[in-house]
C-alpha positions in Angstrom: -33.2 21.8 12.5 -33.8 17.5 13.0 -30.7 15.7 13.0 -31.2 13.9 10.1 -31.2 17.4 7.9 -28.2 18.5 10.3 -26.2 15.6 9.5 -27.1 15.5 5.7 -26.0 19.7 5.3 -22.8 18.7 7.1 -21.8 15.9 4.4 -22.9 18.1 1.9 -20.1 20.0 3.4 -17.6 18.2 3.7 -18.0 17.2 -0.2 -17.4 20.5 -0.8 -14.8 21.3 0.7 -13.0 18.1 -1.0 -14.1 19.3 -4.2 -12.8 23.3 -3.4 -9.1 21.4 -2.3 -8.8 19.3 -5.1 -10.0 22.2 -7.5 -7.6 24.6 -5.5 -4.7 21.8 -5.9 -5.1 21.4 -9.8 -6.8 24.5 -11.3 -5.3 27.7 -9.3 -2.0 29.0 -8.1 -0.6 28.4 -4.5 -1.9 32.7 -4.2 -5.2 31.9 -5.6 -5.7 29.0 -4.0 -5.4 30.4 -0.5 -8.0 33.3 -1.2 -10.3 30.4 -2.2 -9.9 28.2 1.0 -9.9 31.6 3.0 -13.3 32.1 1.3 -14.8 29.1 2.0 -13.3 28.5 5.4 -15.5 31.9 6.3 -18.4 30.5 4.7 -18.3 27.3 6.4 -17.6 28.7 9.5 -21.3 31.0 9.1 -23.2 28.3 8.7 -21.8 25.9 11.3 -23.0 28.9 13.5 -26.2 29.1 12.2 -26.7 24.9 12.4 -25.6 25.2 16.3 -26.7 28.7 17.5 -29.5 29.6 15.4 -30.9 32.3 18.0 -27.6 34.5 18.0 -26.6 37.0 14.8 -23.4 36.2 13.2 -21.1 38.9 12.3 -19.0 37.2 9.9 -16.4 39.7 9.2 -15.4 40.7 13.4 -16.0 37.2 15.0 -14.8 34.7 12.0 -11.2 34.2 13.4 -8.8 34.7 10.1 -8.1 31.5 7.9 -4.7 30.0 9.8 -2.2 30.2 6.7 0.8 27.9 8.9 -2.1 25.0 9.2 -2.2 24.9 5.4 1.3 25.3 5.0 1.4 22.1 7.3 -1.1 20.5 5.2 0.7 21.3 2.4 4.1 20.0 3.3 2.1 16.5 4.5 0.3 15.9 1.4 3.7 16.6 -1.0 5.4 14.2 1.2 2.6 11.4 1.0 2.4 12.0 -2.6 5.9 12.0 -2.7 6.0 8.2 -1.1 3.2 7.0 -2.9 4.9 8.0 -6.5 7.9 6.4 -5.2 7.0 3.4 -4.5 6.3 2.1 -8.0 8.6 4.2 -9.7 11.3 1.9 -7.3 9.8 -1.0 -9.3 10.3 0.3 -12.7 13.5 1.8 -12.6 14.8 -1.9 -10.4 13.2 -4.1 -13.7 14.7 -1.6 -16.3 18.1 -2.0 -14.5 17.8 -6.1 -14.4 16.1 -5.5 -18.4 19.5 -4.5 -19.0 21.8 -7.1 -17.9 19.7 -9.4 -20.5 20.6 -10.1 -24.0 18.8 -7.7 -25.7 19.5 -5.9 -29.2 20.2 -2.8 -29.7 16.6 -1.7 -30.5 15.4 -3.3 -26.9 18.5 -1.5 -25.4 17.2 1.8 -27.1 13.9 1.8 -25.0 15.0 0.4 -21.7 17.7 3.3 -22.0 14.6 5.6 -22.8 12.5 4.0 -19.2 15.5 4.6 -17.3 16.1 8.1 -18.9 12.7 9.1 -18.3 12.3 7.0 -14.8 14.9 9.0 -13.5 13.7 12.4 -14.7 10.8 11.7 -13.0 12.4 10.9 -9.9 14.7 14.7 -10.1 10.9 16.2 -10.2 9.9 14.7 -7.3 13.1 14.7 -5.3 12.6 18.7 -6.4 9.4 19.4 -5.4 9.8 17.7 -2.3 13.4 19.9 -2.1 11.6 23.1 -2.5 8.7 22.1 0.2 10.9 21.0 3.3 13.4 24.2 2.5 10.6 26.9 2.1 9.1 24.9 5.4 12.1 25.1 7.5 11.8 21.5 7.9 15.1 20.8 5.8 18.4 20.0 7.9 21.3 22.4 7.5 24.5 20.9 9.4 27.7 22.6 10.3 30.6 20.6 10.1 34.5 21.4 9.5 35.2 20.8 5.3 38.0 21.0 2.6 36.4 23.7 0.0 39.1 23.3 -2.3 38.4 18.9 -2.5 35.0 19.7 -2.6 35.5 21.8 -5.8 37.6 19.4 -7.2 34.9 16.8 -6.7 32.3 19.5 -8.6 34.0 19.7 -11.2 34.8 16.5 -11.8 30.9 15.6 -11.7 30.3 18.7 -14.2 33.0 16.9 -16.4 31.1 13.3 -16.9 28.3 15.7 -18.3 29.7 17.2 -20.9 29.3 14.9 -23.9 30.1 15.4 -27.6 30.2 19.3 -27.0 33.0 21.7 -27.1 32.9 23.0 -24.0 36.0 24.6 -21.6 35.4 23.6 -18.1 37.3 26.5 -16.1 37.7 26.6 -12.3 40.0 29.1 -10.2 40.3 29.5 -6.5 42.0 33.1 -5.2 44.5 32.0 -3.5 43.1 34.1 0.1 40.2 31.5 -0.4 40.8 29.1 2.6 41.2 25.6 2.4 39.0 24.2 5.4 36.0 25.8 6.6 32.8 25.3 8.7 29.4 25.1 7.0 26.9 23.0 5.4 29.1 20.9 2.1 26.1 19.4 1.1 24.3 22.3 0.8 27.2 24.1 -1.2 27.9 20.8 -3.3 23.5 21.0 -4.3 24.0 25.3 -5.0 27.1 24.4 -7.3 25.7 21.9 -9.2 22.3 23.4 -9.7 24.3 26.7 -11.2 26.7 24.4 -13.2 24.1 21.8 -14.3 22.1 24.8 -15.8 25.2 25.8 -17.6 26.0 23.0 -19.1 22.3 22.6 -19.8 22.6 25.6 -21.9 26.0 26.0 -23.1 26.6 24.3 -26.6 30.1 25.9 -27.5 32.9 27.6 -25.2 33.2 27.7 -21.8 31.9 27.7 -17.8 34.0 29.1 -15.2 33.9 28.8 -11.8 35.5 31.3 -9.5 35.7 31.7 -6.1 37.3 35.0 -4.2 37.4 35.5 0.1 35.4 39.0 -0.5 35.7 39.7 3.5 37.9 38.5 6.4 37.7 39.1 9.8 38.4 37.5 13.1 37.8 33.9 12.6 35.1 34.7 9.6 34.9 35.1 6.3 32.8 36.1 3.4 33.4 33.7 0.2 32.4 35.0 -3.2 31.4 32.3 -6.0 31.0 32.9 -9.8 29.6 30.9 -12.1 29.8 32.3 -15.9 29.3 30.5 -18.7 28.2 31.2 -23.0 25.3 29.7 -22.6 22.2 31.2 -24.4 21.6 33.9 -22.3 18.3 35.2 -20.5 16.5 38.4 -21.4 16.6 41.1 -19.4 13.2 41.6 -18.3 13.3 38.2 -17.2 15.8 38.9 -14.8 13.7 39.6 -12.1 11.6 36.5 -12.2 13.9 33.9 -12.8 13.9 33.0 -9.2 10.3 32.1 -9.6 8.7 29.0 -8.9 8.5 27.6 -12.1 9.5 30.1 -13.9 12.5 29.9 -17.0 13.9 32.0 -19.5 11.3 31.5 -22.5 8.2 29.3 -22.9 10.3 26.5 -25.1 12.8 26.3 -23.0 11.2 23.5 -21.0 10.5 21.8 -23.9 13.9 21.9 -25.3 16.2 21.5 -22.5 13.7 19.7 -19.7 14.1 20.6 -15.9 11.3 21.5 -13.7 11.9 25.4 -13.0 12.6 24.9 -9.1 16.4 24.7 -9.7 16.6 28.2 -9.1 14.0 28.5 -6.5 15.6 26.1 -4.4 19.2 27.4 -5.0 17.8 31.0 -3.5 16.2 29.6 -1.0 19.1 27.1 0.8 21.7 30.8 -0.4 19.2 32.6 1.7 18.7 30.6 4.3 22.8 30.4 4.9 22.5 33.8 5.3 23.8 34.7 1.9 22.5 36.7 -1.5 22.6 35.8 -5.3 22.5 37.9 -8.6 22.2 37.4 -12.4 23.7 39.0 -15.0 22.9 37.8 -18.1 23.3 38.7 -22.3 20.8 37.2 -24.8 22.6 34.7 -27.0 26.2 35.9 -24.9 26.2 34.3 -21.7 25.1 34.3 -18.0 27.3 35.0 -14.6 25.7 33.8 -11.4 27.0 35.5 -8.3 26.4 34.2 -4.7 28.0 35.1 -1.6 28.3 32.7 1.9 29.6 33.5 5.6 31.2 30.9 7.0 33.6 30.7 9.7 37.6 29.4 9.1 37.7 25.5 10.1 40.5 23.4 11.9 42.6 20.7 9.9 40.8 17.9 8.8 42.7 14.7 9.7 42.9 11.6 7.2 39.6 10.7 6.4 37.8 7.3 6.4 37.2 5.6 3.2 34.1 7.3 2.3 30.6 5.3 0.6 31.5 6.1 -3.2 29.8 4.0 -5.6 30.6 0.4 -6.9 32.3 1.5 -10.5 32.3 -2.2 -11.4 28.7 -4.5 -10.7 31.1 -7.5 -11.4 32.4 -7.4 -8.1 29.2 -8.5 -7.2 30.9 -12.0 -6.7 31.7 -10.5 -3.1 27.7 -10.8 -1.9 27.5 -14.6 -3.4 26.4 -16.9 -0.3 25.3 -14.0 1.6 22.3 -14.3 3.2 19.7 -11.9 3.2 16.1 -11.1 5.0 13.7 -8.7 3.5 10.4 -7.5 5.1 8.2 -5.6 2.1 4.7 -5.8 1.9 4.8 -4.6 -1.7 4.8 -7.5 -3.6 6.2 -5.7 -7.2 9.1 -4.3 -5.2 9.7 -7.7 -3.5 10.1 -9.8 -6.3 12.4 -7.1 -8.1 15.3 -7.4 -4.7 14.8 -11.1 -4.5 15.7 -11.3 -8.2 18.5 -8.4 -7.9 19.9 -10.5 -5.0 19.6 -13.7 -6.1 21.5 -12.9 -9.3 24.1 -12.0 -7.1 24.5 -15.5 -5.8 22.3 -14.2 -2.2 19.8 -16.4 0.1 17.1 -14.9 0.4 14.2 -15.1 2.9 11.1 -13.0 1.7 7.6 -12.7 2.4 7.9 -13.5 5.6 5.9 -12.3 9.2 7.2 -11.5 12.2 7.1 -14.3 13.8 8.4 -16.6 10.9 11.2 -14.4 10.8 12.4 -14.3 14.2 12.4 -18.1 13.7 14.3 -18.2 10.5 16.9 -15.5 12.1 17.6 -17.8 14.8 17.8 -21.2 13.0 20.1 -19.4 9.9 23.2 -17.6 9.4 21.1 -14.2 8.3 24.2 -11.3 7.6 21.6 -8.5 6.9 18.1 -8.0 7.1 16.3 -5.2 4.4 13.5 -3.2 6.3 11.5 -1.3 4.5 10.1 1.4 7.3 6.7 2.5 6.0 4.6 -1.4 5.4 1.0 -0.7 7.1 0.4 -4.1 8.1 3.8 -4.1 9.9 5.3 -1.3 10.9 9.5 -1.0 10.3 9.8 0.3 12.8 8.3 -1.9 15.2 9.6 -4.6 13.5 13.4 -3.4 13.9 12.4 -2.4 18.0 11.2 -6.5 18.7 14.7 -7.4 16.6 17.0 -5.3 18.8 15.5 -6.0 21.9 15.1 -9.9 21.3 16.7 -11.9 24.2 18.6 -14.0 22.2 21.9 -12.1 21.3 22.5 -13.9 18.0 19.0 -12.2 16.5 19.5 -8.6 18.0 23.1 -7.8 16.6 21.9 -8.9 13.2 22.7 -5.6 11.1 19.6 -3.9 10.0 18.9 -1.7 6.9 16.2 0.5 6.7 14.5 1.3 3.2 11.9 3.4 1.9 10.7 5.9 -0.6 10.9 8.9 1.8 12.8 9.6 5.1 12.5 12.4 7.4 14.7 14.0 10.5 12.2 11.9 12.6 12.6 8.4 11.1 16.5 9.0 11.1 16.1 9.8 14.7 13.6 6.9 15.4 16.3 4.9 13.2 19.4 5.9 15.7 17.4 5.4 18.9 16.3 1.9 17.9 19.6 0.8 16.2 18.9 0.8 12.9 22.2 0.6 11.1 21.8 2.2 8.1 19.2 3.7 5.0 18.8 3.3 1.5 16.4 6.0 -0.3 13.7 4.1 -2.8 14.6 4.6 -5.9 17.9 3.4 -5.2 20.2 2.1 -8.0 22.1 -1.4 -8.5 25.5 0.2 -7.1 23.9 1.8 -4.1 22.2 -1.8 -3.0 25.4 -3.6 -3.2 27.6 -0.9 -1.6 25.2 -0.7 1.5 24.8 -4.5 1.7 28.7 -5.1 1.6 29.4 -1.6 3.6 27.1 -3.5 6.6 26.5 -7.5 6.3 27.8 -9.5 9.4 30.0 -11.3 7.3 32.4 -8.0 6.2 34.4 -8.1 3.1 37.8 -7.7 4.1 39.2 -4.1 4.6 41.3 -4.2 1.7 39.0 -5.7 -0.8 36.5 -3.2 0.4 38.7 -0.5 -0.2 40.1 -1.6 -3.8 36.4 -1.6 -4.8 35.6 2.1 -4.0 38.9 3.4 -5.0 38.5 1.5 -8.1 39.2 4.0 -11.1 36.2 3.8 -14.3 35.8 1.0 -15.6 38.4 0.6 -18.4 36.5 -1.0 -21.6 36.4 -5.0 -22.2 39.2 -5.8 -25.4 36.7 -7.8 -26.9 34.4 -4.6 -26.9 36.3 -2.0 -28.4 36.1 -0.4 -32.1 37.8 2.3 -34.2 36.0 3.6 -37.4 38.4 6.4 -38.4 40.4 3.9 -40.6 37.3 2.6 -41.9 36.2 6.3 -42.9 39.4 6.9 -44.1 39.3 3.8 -46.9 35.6 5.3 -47.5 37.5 8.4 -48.7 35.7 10.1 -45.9 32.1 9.7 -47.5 29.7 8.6 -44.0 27.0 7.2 -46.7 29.2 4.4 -47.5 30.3 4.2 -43.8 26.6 4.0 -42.6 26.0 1.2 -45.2 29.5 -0.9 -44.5 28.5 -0.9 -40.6 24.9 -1.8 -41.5 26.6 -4.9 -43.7 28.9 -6.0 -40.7 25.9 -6.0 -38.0 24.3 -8.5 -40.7 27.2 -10.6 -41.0 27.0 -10.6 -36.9 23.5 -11.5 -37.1 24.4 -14.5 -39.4 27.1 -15.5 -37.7 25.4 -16.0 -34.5 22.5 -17.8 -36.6 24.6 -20.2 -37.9 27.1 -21.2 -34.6 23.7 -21.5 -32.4 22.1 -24.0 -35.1 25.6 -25.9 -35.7 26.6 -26.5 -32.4 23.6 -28.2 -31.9 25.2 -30.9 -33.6 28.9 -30.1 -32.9 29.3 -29.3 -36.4 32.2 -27.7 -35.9 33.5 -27.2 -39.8 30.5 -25.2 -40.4 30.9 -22.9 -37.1 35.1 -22.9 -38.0 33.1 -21.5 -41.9 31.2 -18.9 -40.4 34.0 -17.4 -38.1 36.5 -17.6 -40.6 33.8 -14.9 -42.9 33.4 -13.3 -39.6 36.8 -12.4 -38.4 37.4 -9.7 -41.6 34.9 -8.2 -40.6 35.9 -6.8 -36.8 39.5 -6.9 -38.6 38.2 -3.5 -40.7 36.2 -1.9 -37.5 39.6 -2.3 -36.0 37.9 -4.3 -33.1 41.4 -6.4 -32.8 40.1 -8.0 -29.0 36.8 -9.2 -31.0 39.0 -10.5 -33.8 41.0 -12.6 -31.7 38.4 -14.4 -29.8 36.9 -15.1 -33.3 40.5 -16.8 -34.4 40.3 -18.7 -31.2 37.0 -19.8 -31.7 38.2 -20.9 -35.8 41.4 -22.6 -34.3 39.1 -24.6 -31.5 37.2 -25.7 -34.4 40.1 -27.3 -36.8 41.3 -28.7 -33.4 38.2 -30.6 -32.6 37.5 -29.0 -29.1 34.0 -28.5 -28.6 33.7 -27.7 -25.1 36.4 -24.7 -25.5 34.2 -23.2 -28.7 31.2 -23.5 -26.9 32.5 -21.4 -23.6 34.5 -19.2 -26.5 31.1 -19.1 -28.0 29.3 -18.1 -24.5 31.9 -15.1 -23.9 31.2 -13.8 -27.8 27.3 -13.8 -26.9 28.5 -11.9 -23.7 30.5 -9.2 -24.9 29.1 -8.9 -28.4 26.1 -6.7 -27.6 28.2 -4.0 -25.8 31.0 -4.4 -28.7 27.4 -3.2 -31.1 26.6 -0.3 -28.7 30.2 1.0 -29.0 30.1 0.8 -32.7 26.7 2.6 -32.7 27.9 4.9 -30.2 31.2 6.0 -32.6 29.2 6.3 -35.5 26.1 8.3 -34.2 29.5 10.8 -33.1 30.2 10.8 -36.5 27.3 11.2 -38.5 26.9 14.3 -36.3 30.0 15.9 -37.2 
């Protein structure tokens, strides 16, 4: 056969077996899809022996070695991950602008679908960070640690996570630990922590009215091991019994709406069976249409030593206003992506930081030795210039000033490699793209060169929720109550008031134009009755200042009274929409 023929047959080829992978990929189950490739790996195979030894007879089915399933498993695991990475990278992007969308003035509509981005933004983000999940545990490739661990504050800290996600529903949240269960032992807690909230997540998924209970017995004992039995039962909405068996599925739930109705991405389960199993444990279902489910999973794990005071651990920032801790800090960032470079520069720069973007190598070993840089954001996976590299030339720079610079690695994924790679070349610490407003500025004051002191530090983190601005709370129930309970005529009061708001805000903006200040003290003296029957008394108040200001002839202090009621306004509307949406429904 000429060459020319030869190398146009072998094109042909290799077009075809693009087209078979991506046909495999979208049209045919992970079984199906193997016989396929198996198929055509044994075709190919024939004719590349005919193309190069023509003269000898192929016996396809003795001499075609079998199709090597651990190579596509390998390919497999590469392509999810680079998929994984690529959808990343702009999802980082839209969730960052949604979260900075939000700190504008907006109105409650605009609110409405930036909270509907973010909601769906970050559902998107659970599927990937599933999928990816449930490729590096069935690979083997995901890290299971053993380290000594308080069960019973680790159950604590379950729960308490379960609790934030029960909203407007009557639901018990139950928990008892035998008291032969014992309080420090060796294992994986991360592991545990992900099992426990997949199984409670799903129940309170599914669980509209009643209870979840978690239980947790020592089933064996011996030497210095133990067998630990966890429960998780809930009256949720049950699964039938000839579903039972394939719940553990890939992809598989209860009934074909369910997806539709409650979302999730049917790898929950799969992945909890698969990190149980790979513990060394086993899990059951028992489960009653329309009654309830119990989950059953039993662990090994071997009795710990005392765990000694521990450090103050990386919670997340509870209050973004402490943000005025970063202001002056400076801040380099090497990203070749320019969408998710101009999103930090403006998260950071809101913050009161320097920042130098945008820069090469070389500029930026000149800027870090002429400046006061505290940090320097390095985002690992830029194919012009690699992190990597990068952070090697930093850390080995003669100049001492420029190597101890703290360095934080960030990127959309991160494997056992590139943490080891990040260790050997002192890479201080990683953020995981998508990361969230809290996690930026608790990594950024957890490592800049200029520390927050201890104690500050330590407030912050230990800081309890946020308790709710005066100026922004409301009460309806008295309102209700003088509406003889009728929610018609609550609706339409509420719908007045907003108006009035709406007005009000109208009129101040055009007034104080021209320091008309009679007219403004007008407008807030209609206003004030108004937050006086929604019971917001903090909002009232401010509005009373803001009259009194007026009949005192103090511009400037109506205006910055004026500025805080633009401020706290908007969240003052969300609560009141909030309480009333709670009502209506009941």
């Amino acid at each position: 056969m000429s060459i020319s023929k030869t190398k146009d047959l072998l094109g042909q080829l290799a077009q075809l077996e693009r087209t078979v992978s991506e046909f495999s990929f979208e049209e045919l189950s992970a079984d199906d899809a193997k016989i396929l490739k198996g198929s055509f790996n044994t075709f190919r195979a024939s004719l590349e022996n005919h193309i190069y030894e023509p003269k000898k007879v192929a016996v396809v089915s003795s001499s075609i070695e079998p199709f090597n399933d651990e190579n596509q498993e390998i390919s497999q695991k590469q392509f999810i991950t680079h998929i994984s990475h690529e959808i990343r990278t702009p999802l980082n992007s839209i969730i960052g602008f949604a979260n900075l969308l939000n700190d504008e003035k907006l109105t409650s509509g605009q609110h409405k679908k930036v909270d509907a981005i973010q909601f769906a933004s970050n559902t998107l983000l659970k599927l990937i960070n599933e999928v990816l999940d449930y490729s590096k545990i069935s690979s083997g490739a995901s890290n299971f640690e053993t380290v000594d661990f308080n069960l019973h504050s680790l159950l604590k800290d379950v729960m308490f996570l379960c609790e934030t996600l029960i909203v407007d529903r009557k639901i018990e949240l139950l928990v008892e630990i035998d008291e032969n269960v014992p309080k420090i032992i060796k294992g994986d807690p991360s592991k545990l922590s992900q099992v426990l909230l997949n199984l409670l997540g799903n129940s309170v998924k599914f669980v509209e009215q009643g209870f979840i209970k978690l239980e947790v017995f020592s089933k064996e004992s011996y030497d210095n091991h133990c067998v630990l039995e966890f429960s998780v039962a809930d009256t949720g909405i049950g699964i039938a019994k000839e579903k039972i068996d394939t719940i553990f599925n890939r992809y598989t739930q209860a009934e074909v709406d369910t997806s539709s109705k409650y979302g999730g991405t049917g790898l929950g389960l799969t992945i909890t069976k698969e990190i149980i199993e790979k513990l060394k444990g086993d899990i059951e279902i028992e489960s009653i249409i329309d009654s309830g489910t119990t989950v059953t999973f039993r662990l090994p794990y071997t009795n710990g030593k005392n765990i000694g005071a521990s450090k103050i651990s990386k919670k997340p920032f509870k209050n973004l206003k402490d943000q005025h801790l970063l202001a002056g800090t400076e801040i380099m960032v090497f990203e070749d992506n320019q969408m998710n470079t101009l999103l930090i520069v403006e998260q950071l720069t809101k913050w009161g930081c320097k920042v130098h973007a945008n820069v090469s190598l070389t500029e930026g070993l000149e800027i870090l030795d002429s400046s006061n840089v505290d940090l320097i954001l390095m985002d690992l996976k830029m194919p012009t210039q690699n992190g990597f590299e990068v952070s090697k030339v930093i850390r080995t720079h003669q100049n001492d000033k420029i190597k101890s610079i703290p360095i934080v690695a960030f990127s959309a994924d991160f494997t056992e490699q590139d943490s080891a790679a990040c260790k050997a070349i002192g890479i201080n610490d990683f953020l995981l793209k998508p990361y969230s407003l809290n996690d930026l500025m608790t990594i950024i004051l957890k490592n800049k060169k200029s520390k927050v002191e201890l104690e500050d530090f330590s407030s912050i983190l230990q800081k309890p929720m946020i308790e709710p601005k005066e100026t922004t709370v409301v009460d309806l129930n008295h309102l209700l109550k003088d509406c003889f309970g009728e929610i018609d005529m609550l609706n339409e009061l509420v719908k007045l008031f907003k108006l009035n708001a709406i007005e009000f805000i109208g009129n101040v903006t055009i007034h104080l134009k021209t320091d008309n200040l009679k007219e403004v003290a007008l407008s807030a003296h209609k206003l004030k009755a108004g937050f006086a029957m929604i019971k917001a008394d903090g909002m009232r108040k401010l509005i009373v200042d803001i009259e009194a200001s007026c009949k005192a002839n103090k511009v400037e202090r109506v205006k910055e009274l004026y500025e805080v009621f633009l401020i706290d306004y908007p969240l003052l509307e969300e609560n009141l929409t909030a309480e009333l949406t709670l009502m209506n429904k009941k």
